[in-house]
NUDOMI-48868 format. One line per 10 residues: for each residue x, y, z of C-alpha. Coordinates in Angstrom, 1 decimal. Layout:
<pts>
X:Y:Z; ...
</pts>
This chain:
<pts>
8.1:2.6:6.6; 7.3:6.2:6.2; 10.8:7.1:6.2; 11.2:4.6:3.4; 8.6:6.0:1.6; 9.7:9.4:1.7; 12.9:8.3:0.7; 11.8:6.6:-2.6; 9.9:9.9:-3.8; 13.1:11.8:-3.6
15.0:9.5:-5.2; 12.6:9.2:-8.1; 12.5:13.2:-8.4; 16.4:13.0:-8.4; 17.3:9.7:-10.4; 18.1:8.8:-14.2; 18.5:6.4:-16.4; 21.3:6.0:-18.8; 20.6:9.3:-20.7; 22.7:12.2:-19.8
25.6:9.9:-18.2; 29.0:11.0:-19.8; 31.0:8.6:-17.9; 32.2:5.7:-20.4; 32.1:3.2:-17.3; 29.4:3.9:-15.8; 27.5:4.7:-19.2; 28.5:0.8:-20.4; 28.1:-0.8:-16.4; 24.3:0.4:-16.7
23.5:0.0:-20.7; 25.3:-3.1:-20.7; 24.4:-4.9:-17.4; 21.9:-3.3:-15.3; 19.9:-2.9:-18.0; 21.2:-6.1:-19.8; 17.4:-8.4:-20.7; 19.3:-11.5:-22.1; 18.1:-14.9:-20.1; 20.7:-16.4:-17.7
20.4:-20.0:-17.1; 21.0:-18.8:-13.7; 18.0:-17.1:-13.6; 15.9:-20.5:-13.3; 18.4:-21.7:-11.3; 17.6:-19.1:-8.5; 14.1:-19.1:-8.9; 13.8:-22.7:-8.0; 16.2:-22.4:-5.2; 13.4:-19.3:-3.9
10.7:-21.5:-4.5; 12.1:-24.5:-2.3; 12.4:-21.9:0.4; 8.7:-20.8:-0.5; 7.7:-24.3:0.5; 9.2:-24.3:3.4; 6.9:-24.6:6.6; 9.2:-25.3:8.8; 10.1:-22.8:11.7; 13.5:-21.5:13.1
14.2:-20.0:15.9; 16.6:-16.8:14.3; 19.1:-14.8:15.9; 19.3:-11.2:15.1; 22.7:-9.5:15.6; 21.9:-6.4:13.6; 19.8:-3.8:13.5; 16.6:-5.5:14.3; 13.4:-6.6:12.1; 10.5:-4.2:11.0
8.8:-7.2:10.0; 9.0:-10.1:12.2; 7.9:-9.7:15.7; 8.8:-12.9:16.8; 12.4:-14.7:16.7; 10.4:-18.2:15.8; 9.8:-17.5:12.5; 8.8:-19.8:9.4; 11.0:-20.8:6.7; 8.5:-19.6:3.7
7.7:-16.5:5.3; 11.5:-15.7:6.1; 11.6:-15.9:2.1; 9.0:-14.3:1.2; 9.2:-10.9:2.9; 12.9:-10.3:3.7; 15.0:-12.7:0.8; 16.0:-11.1:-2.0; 13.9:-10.2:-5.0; 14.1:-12.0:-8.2
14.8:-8.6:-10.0; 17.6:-7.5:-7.3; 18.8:-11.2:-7.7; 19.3:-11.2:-11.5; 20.6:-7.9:-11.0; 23.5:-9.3:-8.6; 24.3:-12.0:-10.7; 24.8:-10.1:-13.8; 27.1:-7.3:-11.8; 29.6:-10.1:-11.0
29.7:-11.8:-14.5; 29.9:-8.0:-15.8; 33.0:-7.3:-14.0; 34.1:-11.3:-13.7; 34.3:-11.2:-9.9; 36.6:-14.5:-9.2; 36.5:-13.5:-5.0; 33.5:-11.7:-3.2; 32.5:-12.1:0.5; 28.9:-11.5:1.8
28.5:-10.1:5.2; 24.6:-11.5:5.9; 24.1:-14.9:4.3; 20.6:-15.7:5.9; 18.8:-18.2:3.9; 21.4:-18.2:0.9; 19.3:-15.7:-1.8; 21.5:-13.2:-1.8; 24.7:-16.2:-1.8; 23.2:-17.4:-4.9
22.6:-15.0:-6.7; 26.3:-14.4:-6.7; 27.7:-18.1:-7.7; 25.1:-19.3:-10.1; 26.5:-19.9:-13.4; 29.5:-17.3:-12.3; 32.8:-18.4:-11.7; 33.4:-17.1:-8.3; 34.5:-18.5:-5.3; 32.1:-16.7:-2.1
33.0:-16.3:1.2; 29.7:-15.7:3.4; 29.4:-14.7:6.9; 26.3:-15.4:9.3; 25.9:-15.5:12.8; 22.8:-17.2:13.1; 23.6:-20.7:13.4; 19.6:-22.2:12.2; 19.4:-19.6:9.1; 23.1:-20.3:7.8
22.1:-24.5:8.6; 19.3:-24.0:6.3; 21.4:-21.8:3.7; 23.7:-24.7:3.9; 21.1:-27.1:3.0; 19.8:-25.2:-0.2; 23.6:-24.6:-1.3; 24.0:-28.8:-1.2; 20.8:-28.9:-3.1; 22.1:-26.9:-5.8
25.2:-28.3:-5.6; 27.7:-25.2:-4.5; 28.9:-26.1:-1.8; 32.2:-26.1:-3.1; 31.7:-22.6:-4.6; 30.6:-21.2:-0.8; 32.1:-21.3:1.7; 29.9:-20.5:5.1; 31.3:-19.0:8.1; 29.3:-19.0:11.5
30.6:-15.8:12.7; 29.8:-12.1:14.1; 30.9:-9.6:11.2; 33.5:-7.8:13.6; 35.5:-11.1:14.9; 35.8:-12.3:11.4; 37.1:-8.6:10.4; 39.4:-8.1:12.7; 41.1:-11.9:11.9; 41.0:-11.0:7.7
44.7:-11.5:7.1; 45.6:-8.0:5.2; 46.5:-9.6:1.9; 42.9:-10.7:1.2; 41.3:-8.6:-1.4; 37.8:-9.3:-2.6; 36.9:-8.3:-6.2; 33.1:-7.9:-5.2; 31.9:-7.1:-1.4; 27.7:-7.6:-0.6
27.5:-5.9:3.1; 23.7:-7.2:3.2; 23.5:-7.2:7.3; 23.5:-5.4:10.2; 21.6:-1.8:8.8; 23.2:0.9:11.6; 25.0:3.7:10.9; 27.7:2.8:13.3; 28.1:-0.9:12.0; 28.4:0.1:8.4
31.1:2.7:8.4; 33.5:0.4:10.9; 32.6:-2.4:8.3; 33.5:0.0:5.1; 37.0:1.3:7.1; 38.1:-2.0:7.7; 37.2:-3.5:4.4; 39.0:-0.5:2.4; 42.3:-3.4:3.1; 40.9:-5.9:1.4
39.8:-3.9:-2.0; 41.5:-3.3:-4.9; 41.1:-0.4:-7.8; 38.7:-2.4:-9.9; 37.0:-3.8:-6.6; 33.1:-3.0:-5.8; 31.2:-3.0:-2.3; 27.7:-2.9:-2.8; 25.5:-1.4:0.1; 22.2:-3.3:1.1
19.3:-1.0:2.3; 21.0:2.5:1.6; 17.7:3.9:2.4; 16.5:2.0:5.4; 16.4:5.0:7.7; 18.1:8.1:8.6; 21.0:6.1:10.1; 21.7:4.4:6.8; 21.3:7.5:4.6; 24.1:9.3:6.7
26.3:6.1:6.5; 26.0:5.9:2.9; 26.3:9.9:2.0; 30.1:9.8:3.8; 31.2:6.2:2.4; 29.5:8.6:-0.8; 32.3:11.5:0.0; 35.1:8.8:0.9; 38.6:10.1:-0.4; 38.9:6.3:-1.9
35.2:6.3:-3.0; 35.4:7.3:-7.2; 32.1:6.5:-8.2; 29.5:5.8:-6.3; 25.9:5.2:-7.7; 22.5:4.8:-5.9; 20.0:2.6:-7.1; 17.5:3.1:-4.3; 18.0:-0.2:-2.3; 21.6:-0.8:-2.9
24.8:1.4:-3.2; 27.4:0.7:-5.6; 30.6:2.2:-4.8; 34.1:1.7:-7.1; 37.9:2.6:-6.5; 39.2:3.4:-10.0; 41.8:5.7:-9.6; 41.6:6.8:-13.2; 37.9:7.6:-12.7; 36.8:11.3:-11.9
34.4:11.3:-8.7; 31.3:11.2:-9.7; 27.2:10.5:-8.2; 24.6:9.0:-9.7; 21.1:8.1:-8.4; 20.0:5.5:-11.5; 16.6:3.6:-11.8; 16.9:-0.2:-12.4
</pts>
């Protein structure tokens, strides 16, 4: 936490909003979708799907293949509080959704679909079709359930699987327009995930980082997928990290406030 902490203050000192920003694409991605205020019906949508989780007493038993909670103690773990502490924001959720009807992602995989917030975010009132990878069996059950109560279960489709068997199985003519890496926060974990994903990308493809600033580990992971040869723009919004292939783009960093 007071890594975390540390972390944010520098990146306040160093960060920006549009102002100053002579990149046309980046310039219109940020005045015209991160900061974009227009309601989304899919808005509602998500905030009803939170709140079913919010009600949720029930406990799990979860199975952490990643780095490891700084929250939970315990593997039994309720529902609600599940939710409530680690799920996606509401801000970083309308966020998401607007980032894939900005760029009108039609494929995207999530590695980390835990309860389904993040899942969500992406399909709601967005044409996409989601691929979304979990190896906890009871949290990917229960993501299951919400995506049946929302009615896209078509839209997803679920796969009960470590990130690294699934991965190495990817045929190598899959590209995804949109990739949410939103599991597993090591340093070691996310660069092998980045190398092997570079396949399935395409010029006008983004990956977006979960928890760039999570500790020391992550920071070093995301300052070399930062200085990747196939990186072009790369932009750091404190919790996430874009990062875009456009081979017509100069490279280019930005830290930006949303």
């Amino acid at each position: 936490m007071i890594h975390q902490a540390t972390a944010y203050l520098k990146f306040i000192r160093r960060s920006k909003n549009q102002h100053g920003i002579h990149s046309p694409f980046v310039y219109q991605l940020i005045t015209q979708c991160f900061y974009d205020k227009k309601k989304r019906k899919a808005y509602q949508l998500w905030r009803q799907a939170k709140k079913r989780l919010l009600d949720d007493k029930s406990i799990i038993e979860v199975e952490d293949f990643g780095a490891g909670s700084k929250v939970f103690k315990s593997d039994q773990r309720q529902v609600k509080q599940i939710a409530a502490r680690v799920g996606t924001s509401f801000k970083r959720a309308k966020l998401l959704n607007r980032v894939v009807s900005y760029l009108k992602c039609e494929t995207a995989l999530e590695l980390g679909t835990s309860l389904g917030l993040g899942s969500l975010a992406i399909c709601l009132d967005n044409p996409v079709h989601l691929t979304s990878l979990e190896a906890c069996p009871n949290t990917l059950d229960r993501a299951q359930q919400l995506f049946e109560e929302l009615g896209c279960q078509e839209q997803i489709k679920t796969v009960k699987t470590d990130f690294q068997s699934y991965l190495d199985q990817l045929s190598s003519d899959q590209n995804f327009d949109l990739v949410f890496i939103d599991g597993h926060h090591s340093y070691a974990a996310t660069i092998s995930y980045f190398k092997q994903l570079l396949k399935h990308k395409h010029n006008d493809s983004v990956f977006i980082f979960d928890d760039i600033h999570w500790s020391k580990g992550m920071e070093k992971a995301w300052e070399e997928i930062c200085q990747s040869e196939e990186v072009k723009v790369s932009l750091d919004t404190f919790q996430w990290g874009f990062v875009f292939f456009r081979k017509e783009q100069a490279k280019e960093h930005f830290r930006i406030r949303v």
